[in-house]
N, CA, C and O atoms as a GROMACS GRO file, in nm:
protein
  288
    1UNK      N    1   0.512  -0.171  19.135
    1UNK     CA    2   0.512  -0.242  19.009
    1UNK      C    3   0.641  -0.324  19.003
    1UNK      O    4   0.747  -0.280  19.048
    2UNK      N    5   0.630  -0.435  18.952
    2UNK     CA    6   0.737  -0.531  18.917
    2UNK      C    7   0.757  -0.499  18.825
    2UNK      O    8   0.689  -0.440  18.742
    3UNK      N    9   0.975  -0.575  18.827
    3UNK     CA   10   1.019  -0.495  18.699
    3UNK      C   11   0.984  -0.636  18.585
    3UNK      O   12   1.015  -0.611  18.469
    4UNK      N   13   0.943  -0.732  18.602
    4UNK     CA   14   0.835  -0.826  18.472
    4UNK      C   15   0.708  -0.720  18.453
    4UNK      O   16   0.665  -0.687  18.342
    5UNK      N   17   0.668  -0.684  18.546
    5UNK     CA   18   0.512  -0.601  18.486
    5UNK      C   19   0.564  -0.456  18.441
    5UNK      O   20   0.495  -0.386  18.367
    6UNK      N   21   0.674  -0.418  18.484
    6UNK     CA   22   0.703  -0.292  18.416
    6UNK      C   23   0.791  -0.353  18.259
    6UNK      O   24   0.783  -0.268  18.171
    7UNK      N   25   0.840  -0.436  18.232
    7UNK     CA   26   0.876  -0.480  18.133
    7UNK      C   27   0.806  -0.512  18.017
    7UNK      O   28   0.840  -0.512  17.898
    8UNK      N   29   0.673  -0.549  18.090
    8UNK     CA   30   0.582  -0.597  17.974
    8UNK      C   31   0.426  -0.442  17.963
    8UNK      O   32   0.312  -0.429  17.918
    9UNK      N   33   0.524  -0.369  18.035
    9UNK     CA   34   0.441  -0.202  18.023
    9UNK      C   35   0.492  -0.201  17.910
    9UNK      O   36   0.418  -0.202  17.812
   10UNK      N   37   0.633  -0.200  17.895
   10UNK     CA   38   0.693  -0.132  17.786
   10UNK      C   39   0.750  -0.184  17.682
   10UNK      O   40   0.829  -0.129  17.606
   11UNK      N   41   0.700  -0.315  17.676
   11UNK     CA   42   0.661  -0.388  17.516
   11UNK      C   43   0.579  -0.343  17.466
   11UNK      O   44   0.596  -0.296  17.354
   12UNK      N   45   0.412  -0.338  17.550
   12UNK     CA   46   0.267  -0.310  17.528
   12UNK      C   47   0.333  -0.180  17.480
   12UNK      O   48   0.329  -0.167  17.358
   13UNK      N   49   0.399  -0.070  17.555
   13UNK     CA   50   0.402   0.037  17.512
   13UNK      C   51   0.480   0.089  17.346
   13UNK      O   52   0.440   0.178  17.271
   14UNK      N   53   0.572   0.019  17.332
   14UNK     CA   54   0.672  -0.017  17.284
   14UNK      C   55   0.555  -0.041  17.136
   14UNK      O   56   0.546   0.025  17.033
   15UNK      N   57   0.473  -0.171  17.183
   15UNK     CA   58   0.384  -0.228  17.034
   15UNK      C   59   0.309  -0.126  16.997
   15UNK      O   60   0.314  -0.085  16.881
   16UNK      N   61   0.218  -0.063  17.101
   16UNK     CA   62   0.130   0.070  17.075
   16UNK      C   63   0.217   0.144  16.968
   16UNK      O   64   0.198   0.110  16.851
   17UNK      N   65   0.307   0.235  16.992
   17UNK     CA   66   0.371   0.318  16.935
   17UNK      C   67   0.430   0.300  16.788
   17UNK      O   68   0.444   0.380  16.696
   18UNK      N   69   0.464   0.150  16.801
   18UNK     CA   70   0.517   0.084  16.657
   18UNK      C   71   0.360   0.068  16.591
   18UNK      O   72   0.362   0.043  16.470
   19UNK      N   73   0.268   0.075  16.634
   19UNK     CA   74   0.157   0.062  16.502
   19UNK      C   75   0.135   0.139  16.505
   19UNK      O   76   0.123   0.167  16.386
   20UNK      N   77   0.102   0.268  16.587
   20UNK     CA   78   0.088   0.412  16.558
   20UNK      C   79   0.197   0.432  16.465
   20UNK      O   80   0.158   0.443  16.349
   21UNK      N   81   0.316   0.439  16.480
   21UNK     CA   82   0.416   0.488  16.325
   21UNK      C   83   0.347   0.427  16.221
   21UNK      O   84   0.284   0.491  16.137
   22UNK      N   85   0.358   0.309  16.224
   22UNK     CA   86   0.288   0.253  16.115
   22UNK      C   87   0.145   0.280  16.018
   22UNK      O   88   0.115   0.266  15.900
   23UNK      N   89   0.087   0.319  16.126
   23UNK     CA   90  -0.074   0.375  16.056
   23UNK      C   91  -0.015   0.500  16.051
   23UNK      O   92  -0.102   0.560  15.988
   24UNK      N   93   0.091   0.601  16.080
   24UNK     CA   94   0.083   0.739  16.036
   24UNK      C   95   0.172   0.742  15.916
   24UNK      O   96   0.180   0.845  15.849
   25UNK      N   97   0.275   0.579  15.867
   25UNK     CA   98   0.314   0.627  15.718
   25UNK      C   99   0.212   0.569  15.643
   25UNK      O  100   0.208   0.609  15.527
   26UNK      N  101   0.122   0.482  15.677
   26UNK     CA  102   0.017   0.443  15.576
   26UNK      C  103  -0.040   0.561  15.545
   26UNK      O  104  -0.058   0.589  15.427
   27UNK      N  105  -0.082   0.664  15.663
   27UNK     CA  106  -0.179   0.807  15.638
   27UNK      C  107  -0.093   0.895  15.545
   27UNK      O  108  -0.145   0.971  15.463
   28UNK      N  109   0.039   0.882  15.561
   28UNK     CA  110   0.085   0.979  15.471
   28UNK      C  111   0.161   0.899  15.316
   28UNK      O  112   0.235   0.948  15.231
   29UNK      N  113   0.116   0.795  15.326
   29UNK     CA  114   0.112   0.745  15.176
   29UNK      C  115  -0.008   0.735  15.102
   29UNK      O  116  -0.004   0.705  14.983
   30UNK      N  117  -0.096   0.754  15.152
   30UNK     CA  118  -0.217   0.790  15.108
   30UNK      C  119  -0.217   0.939  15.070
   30UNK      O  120  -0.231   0.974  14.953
   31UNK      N  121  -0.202   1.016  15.159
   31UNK     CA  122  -0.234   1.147  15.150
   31UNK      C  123  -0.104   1.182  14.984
   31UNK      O  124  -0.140   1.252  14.889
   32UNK      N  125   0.023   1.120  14.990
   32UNK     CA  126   0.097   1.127  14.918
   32UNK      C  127   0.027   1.100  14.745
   32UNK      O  128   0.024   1.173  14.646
   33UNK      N  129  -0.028   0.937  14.776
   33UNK     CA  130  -0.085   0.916  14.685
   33UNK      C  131  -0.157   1.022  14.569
   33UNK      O  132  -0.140   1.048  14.450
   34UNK      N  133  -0.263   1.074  14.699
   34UNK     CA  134  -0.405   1.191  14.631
   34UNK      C  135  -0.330   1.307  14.606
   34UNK      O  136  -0.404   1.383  14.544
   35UNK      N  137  -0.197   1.370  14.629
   35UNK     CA  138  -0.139   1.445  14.607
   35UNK      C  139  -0.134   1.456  14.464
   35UNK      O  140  -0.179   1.548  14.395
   36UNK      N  141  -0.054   1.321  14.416
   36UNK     CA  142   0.007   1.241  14.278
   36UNK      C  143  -0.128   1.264  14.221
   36UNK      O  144  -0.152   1.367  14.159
   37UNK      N  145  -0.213   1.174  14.240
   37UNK     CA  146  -0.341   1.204  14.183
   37UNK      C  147  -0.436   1.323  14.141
   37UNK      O  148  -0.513   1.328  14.045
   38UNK      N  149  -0.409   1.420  14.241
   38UNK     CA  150  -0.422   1.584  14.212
   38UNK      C  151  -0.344   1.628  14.138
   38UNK      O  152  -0.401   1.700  14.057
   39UNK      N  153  -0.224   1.622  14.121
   39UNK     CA  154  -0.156   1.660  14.027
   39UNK      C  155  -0.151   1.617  13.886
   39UNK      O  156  -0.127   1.691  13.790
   40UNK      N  157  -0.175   1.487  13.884
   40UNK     CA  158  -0.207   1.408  13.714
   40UNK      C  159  -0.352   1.508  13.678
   40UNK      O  160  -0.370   1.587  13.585
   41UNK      N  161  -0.443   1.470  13.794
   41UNK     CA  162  -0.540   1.568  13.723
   41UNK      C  163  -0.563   1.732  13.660
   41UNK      O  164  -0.651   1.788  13.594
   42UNK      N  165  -0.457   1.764  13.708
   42UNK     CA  166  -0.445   1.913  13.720
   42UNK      C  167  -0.387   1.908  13.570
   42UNK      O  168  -0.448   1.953  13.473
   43UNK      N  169  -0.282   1.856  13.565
   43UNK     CA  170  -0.244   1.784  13.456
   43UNK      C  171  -0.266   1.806  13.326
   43UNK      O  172  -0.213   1.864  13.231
   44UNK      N  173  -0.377   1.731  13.357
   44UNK     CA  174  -0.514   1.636  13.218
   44UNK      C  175  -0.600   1.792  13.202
   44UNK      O  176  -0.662   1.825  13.101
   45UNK      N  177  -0.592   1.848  13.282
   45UNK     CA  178  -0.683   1.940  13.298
   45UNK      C  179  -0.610   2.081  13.205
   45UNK      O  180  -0.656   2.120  13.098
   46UNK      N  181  -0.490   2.143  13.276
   46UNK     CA  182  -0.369   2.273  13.207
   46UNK      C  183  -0.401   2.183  13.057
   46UNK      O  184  -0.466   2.258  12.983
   47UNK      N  185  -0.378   2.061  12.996
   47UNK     CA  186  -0.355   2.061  12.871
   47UNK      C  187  -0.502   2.022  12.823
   47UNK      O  188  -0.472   1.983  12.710
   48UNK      N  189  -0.613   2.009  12.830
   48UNK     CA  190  -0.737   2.048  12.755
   48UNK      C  191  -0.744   2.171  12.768
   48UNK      O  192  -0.746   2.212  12.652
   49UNK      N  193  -0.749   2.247  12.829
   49UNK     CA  194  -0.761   2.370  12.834
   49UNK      C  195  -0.691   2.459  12.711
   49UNK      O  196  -0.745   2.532  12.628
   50UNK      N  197  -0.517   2.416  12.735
   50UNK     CA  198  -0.448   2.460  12.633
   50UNK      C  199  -0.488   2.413  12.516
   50UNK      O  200  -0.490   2.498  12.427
   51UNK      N  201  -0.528   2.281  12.480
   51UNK     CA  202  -0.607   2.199  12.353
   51UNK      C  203  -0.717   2.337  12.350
   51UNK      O  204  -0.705   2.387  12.238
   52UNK      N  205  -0.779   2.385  12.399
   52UNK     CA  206  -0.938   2.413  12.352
   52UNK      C  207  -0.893   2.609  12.314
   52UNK      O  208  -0.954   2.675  12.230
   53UNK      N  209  -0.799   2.652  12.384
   53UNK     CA  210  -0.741   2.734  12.342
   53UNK      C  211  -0.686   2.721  12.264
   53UNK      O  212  -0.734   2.816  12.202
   54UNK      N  213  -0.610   2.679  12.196
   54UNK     CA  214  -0.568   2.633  12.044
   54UNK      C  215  -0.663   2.690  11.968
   54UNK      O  216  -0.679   2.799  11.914
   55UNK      N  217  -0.754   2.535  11.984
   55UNK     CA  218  -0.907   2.517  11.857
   55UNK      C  219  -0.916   2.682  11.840
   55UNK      O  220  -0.901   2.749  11.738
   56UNK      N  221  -0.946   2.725  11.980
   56UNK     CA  222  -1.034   2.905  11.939
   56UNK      C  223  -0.929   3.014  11.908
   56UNK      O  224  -0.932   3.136  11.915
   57UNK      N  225  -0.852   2.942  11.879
   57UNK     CA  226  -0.701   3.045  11.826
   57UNK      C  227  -0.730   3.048  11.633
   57UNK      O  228  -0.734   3.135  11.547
   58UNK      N  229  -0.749   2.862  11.637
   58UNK     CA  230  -0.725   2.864  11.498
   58UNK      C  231  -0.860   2.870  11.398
   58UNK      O  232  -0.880   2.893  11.279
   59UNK      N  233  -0.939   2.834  11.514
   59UNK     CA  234  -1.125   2.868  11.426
   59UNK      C  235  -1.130   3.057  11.410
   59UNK      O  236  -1.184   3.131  11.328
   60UNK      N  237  -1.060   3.077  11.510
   60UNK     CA  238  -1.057   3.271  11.538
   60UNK      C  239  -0.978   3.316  11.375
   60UNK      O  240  -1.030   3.376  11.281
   61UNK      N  241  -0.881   3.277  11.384
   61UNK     CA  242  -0.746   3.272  11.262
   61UNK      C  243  -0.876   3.270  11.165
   61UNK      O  244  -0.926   3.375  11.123
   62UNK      N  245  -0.916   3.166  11.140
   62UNK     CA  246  -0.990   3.100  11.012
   62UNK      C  247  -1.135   3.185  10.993
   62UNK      O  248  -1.170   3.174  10.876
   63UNK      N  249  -1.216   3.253  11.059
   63UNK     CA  250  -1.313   3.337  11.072
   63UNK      C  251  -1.238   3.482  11.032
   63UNK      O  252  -1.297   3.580  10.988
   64UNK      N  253  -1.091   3.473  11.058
   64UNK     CA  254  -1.105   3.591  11.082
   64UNK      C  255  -1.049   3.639  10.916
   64UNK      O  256  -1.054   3.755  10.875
   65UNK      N  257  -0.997   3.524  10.838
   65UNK     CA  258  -0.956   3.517  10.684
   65UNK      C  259  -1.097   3.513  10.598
   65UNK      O  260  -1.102   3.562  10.485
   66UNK      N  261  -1.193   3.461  10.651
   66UNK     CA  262  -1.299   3.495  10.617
   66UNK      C  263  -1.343   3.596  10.610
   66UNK      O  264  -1.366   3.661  10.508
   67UNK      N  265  -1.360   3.622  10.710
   67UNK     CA  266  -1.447   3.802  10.687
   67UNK      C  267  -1.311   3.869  10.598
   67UNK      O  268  -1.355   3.905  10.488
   68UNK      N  269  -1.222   3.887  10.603
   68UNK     CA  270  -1.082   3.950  10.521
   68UNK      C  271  -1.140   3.918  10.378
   68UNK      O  272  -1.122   4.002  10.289
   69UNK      N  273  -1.199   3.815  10.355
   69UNK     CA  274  -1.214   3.755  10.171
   69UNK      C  275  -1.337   3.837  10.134
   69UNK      O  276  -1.340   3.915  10.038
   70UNK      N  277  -1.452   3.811  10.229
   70UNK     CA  278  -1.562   3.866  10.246
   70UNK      C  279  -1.575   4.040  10.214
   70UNK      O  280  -1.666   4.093  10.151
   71UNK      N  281  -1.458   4.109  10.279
   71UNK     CA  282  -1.470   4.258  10.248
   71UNK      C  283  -1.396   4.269  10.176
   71UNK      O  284  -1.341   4.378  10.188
   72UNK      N  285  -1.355   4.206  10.092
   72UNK     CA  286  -1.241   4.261   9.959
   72UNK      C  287  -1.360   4.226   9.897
   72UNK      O  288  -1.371   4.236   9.775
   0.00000   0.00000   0.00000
């Protein structure tokens, strides 16, 4: 091998490798992304939950002053 054809091995090689990095931070800015995105949802999700636990805290509360009026 010539050192021009071994030179232009290791550009080719050289370019390979630089778009492989490249497509593996795109893959992990993506994956980063859906992370972010799993987590907002998780999110949205812990506080309806806590919202709907509330409601049956305070409809519970309010049923439960009822029946209290009810047996007096």
């Amino acid at each position: 091998m010539t050192l021009r054809s071994r030179a232009r091995s290791l550009i080719t090689g050289d370019d390979r490798i630089e778009r492989l990095e490249q497509e593996l931070r795109g893959v992990h800015d993506a994956i980063d992304a859906m992370r972010r995105e799993q987590a907002a949802t998780l999110d949205g999700l812990r506080r309806s939950v806590a919202d709907a636990v509330d409601d049956l805290a305070e409809r519970r509360a309010a049923l439960d002053g009822r029946d209290a009026d009810v047996a007096d």
